[in-house]
ZAFISE-656340 format. One record per residue: x, y, z of N, C-alpha, C in turn; chain. Coordinates in steps of 0.02 Angstrom, whole numbers, plus 50000, padded with zeros to 5 digits. Example, Ala and Ser with C-alpha at 12.3 -4.5 7.8 and 13.67 -1.06 7.14 Angstrom:
BEGIN
  n.c1  n.c2  n.c3 ca.c1 ca.c2 ca.c3  c.c1  c.c2  c.c3 chaine
 50660 49716 50390 50615 49775 50390 50660 49835 50390      A
 50642 49888 50354 50684 49947 50357 50645 50002 50394      A
This chain:
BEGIN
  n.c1  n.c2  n.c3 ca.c1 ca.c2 ca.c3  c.c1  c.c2  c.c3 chaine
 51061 50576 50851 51014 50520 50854 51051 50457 50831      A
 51043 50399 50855 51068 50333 50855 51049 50313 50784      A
 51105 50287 50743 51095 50278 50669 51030 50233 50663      A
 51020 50182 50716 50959 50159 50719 50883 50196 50694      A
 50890 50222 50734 50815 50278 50774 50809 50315 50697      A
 50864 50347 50664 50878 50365 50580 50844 50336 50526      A
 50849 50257 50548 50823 50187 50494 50749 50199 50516      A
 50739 50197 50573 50672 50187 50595 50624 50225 50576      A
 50638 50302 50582 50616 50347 50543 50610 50351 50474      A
 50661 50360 50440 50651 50346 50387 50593 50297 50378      A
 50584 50222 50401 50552 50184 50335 50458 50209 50384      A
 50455 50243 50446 50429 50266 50461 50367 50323 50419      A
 50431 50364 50394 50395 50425 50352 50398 50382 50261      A
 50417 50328 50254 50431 50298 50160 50337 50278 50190      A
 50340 50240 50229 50260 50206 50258 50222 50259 50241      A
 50228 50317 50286 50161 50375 50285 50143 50401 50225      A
 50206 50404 50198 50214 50447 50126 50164 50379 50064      A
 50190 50314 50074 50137 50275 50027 50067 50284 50032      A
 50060 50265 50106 49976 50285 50129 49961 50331 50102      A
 49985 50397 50091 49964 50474 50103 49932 50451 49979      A
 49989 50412 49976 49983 50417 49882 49949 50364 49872      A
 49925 50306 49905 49892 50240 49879 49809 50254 49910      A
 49810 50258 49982 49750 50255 50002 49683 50297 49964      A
 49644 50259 49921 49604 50304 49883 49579 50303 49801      A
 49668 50285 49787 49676 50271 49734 49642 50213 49694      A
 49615 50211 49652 49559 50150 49596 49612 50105 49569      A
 49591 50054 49581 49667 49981 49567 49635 49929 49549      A
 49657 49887 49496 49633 49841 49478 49679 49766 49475      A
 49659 49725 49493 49672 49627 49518 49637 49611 49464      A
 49668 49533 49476 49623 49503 49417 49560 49499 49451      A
 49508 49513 49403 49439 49505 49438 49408 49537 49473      A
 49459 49590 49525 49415 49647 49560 49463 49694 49524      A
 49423 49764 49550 49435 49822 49563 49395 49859 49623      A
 49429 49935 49626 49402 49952 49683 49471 50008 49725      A
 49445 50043 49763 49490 50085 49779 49521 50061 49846      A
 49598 50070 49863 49623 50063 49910 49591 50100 49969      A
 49588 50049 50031 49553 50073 50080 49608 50078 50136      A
 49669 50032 50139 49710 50008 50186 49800 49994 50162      A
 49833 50017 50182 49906 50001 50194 49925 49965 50239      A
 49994 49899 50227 50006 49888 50278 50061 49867 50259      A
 50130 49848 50308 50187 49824 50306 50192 49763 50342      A
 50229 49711 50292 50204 49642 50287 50260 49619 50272      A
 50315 49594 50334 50373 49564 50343 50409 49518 50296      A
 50340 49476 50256 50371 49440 50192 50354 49457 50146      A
 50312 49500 50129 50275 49557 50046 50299 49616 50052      A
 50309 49644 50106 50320 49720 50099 50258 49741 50085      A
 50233 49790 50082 50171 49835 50061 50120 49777 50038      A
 50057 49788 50086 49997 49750 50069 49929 49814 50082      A
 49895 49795 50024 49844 49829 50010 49797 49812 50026      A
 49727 49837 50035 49662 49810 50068 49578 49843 50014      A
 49580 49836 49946 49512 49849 49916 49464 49848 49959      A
 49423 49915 49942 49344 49903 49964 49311 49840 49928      A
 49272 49822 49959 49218 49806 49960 49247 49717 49919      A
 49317 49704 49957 49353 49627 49948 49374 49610 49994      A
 49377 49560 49994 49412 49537 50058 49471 49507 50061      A
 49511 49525 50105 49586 49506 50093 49647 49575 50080      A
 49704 49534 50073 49757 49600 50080 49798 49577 50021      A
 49823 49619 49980 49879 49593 49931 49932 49649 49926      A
 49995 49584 49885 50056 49619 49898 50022 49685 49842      A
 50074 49736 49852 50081 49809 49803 50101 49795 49734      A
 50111 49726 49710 50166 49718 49654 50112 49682 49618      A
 50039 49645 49627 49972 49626 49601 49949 49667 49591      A
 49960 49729 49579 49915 49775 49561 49927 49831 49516      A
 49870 49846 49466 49888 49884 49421 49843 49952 49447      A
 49857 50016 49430 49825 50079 49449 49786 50104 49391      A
 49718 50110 49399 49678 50129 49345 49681 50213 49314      A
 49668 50201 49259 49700 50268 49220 49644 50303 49211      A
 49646 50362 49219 49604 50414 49229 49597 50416 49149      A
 49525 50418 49134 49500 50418 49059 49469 50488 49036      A
């Protein structure tokens, strides 16, 4: 396989593999919280997230993961 098609895959399955561990998960912004509903790859953020019941997408690096009490 073309060292290309290698890269491609890869960040292919790094993508599925975040979705598979974020989507779901309870996360907290300033001001909201709320569980990840959405992943996405975002050419100048890298990883953008999508809260229920907010509107909008933020980078992965605004966000803290709420701790199971």
């Amino acid at each position: 396989m073309p060292a290309v098609k290698v890269r491609v895959s890869t960040i292919l399955g790094e993508f599925e593999q975040a979705q598979t561990e974020l989507v779901g998960k309870a996360v907290i912004l300033t001001e909201k919280a709320g569980a990840v509903e959405s992943v996405w790859l975002d050419e100048m953020h890298g990883l953008r997230i999508s809260i229920g019941g907010h509107d909008g997408k933020w980078p992965i690096s605004t966000i803290k993961f709420a701790q199971a009490g």
